[in-house]
Backbone as JSON, one array per atom type, in Angstrom:
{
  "sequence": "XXXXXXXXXXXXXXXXXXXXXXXXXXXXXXXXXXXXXXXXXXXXXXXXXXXXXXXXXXXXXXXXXXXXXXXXXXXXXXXXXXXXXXXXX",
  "N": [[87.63, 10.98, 133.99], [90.86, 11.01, 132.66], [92.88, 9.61, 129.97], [95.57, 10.99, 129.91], [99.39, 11.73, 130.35], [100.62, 12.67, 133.63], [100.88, 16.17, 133.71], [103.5, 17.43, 134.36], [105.54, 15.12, 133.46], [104.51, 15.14, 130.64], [105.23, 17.28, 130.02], [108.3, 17.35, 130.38], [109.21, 15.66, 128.77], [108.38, 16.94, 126.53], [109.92, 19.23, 126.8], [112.41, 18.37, 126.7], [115.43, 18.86, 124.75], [115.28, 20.97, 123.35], [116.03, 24.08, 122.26], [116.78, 27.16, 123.4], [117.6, 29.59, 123.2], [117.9, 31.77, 125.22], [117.46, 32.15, 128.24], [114.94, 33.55, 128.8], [113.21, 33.29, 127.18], [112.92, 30.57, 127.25], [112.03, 30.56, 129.96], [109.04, 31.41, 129.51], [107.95, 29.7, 127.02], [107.73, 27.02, 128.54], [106.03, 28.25, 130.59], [103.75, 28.75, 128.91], [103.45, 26.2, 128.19], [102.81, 24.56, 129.73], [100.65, 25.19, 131.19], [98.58, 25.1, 128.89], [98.88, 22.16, 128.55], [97.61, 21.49, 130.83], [95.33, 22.64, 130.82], [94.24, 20.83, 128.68], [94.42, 18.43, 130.29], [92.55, 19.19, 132.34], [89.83, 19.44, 130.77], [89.63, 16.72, 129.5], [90.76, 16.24, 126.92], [92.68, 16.36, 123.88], [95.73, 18.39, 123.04], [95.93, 20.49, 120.27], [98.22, 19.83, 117.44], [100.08, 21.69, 115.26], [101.59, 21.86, 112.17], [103.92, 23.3, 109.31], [104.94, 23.02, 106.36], [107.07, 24.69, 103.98], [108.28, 23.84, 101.32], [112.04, 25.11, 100.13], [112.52, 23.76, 98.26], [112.53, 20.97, 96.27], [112.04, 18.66, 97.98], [112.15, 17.96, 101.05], [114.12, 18.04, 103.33], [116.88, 17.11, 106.01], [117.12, 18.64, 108.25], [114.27, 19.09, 108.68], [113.43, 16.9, 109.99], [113.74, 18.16, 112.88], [111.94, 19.48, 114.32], [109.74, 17.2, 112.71], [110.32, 15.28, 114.68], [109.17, 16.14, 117.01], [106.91, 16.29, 116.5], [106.05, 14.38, 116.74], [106.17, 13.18, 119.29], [104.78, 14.62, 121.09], [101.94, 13.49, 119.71], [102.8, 10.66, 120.49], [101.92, 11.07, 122.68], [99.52, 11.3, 123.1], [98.13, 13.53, 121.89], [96.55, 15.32, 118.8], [98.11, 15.41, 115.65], [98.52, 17.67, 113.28], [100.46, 17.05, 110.25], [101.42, 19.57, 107.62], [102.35, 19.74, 104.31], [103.27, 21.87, 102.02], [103.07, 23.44, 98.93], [105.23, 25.28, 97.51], [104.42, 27.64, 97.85]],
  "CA": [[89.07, 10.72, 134.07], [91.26, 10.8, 131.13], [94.37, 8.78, 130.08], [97.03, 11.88, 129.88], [99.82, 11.32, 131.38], [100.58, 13.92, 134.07], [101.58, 17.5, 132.9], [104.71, 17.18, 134.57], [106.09, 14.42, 133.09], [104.79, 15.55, 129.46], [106.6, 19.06, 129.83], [109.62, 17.0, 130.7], [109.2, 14.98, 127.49], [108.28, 17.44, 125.27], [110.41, 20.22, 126.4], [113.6, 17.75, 126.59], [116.49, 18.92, 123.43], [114.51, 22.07, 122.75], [117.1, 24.83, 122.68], [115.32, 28.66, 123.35], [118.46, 30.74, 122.74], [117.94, 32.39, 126.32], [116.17, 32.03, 129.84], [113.43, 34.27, 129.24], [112.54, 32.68, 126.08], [112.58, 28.89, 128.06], [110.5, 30.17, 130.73], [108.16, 31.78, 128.55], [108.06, 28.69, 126.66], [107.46, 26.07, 129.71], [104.81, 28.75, 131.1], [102.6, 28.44, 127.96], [103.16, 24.68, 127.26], [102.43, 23.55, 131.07], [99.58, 25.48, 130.6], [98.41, 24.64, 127.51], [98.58, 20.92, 128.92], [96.95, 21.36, 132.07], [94.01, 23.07, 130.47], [94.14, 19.86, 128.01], [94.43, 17.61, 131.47], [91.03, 19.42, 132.41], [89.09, 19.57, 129.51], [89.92, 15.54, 128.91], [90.49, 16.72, 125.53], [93.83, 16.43, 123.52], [96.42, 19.6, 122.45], [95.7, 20.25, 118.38], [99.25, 20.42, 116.96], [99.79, 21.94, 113.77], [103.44, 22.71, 111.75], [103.66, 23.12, 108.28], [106.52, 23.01, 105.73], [106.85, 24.82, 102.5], [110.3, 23.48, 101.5], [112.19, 26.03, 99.34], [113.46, 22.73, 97.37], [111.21, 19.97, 95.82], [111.95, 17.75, 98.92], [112.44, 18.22, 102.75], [115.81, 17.73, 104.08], [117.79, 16.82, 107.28], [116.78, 19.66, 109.09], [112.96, 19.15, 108.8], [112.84, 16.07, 110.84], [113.45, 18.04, 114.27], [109.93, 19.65, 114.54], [108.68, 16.2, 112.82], [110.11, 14.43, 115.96], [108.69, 16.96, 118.31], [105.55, 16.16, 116.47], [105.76, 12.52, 116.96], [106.24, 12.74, 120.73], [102.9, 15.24, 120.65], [101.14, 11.92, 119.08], [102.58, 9.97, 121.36], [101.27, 11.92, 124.3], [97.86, 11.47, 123.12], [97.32, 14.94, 121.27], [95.98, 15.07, 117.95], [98.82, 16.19, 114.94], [98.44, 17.67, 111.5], [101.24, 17.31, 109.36], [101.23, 19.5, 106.19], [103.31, 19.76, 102.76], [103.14, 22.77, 100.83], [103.58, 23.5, 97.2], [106.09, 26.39, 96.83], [103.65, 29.2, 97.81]],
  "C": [[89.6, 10.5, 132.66], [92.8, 10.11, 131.11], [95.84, 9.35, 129.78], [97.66, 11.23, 130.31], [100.3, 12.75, 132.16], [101.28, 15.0, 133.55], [102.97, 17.27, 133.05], [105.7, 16.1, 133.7], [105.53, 14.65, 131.6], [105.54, 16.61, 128.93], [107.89, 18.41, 129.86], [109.84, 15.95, 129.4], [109.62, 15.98, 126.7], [109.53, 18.78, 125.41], [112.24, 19.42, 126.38], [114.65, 17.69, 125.19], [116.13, 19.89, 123.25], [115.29, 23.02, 123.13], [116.39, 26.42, 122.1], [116.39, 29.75, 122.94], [118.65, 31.74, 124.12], [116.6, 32.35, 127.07], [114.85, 32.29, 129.69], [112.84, 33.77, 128.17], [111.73, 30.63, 126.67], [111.69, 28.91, 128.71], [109.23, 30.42, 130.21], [107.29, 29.98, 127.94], [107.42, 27.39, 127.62], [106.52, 26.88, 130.64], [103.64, 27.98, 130.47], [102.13, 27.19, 127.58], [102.31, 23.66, 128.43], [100.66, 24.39, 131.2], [98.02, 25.12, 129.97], [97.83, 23.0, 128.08], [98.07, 20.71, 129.81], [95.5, 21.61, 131.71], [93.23, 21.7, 129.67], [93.56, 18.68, 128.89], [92.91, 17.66, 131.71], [89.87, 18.91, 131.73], [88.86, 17.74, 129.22], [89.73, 16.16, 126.98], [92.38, 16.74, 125.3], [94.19, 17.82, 122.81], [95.64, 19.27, 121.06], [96.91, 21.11, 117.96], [98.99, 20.56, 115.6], [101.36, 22.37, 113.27], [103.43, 22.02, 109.86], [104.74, 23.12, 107.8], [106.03, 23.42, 104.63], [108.13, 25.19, 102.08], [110.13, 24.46, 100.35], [112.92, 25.4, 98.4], [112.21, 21.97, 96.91], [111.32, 18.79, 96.8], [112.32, 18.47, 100.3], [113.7, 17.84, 102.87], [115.9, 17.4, 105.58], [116.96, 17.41, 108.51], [115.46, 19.57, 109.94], [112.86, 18.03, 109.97], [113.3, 16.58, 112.42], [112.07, 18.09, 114.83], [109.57, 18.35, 113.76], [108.9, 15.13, 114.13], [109.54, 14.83, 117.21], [106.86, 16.73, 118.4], [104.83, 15.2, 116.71], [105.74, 12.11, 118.37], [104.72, 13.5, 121.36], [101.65, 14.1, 120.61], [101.49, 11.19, 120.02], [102.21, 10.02, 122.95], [99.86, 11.61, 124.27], [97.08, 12.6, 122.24], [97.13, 14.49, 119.77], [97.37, 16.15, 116.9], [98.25, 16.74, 113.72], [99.72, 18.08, 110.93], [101.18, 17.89, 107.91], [102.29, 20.2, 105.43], [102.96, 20.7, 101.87], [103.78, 23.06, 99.93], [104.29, 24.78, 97.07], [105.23, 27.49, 96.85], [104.38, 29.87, 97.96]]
}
């Protein structure tokens, strides 16, 4: 037994503000993630998020913190994040 909490109610977390631009992109989207978390559910094993930034400034801005709050509700689900900061490649 593992201490997820049920798929349902993490899809309804995580996919809550997330704007797809159109239907077929949403369901798409909420296919792969319920998915994704069910297989996780199984497995007792946490997602492995990953999102990188390679600001085109010498700092992050405004913008950046949606995906870092998407990444923070990820974490607080239980899954495992990596946040990383790249140098102007």
């Amino acid at each position: 037994m593992n201490s997820f909490r049920p798929v349902e109610e993490q899809l309804a977390i995580l996919m809550r503000g997330v704007e797809f631009g159109d239907e077929i992109t949403r369901v798409n989207m909420e296919t792969e993630l319920r998915q994704r978390l069910g297989e996780s559910m199984r497995e007792g094993r946490p997602l492995r998020i990953y999102c990188g930034f390679d600001a085109t400034a010498s700092d992050l801005h405004l913008g950046h913190t949606v995906p870092m709050r998407k990444l923070r509700q990820f974490q607080e689900l239980g899954h495992e994040v990596t946040f990383l900061i790249g140098r102007f490649t």
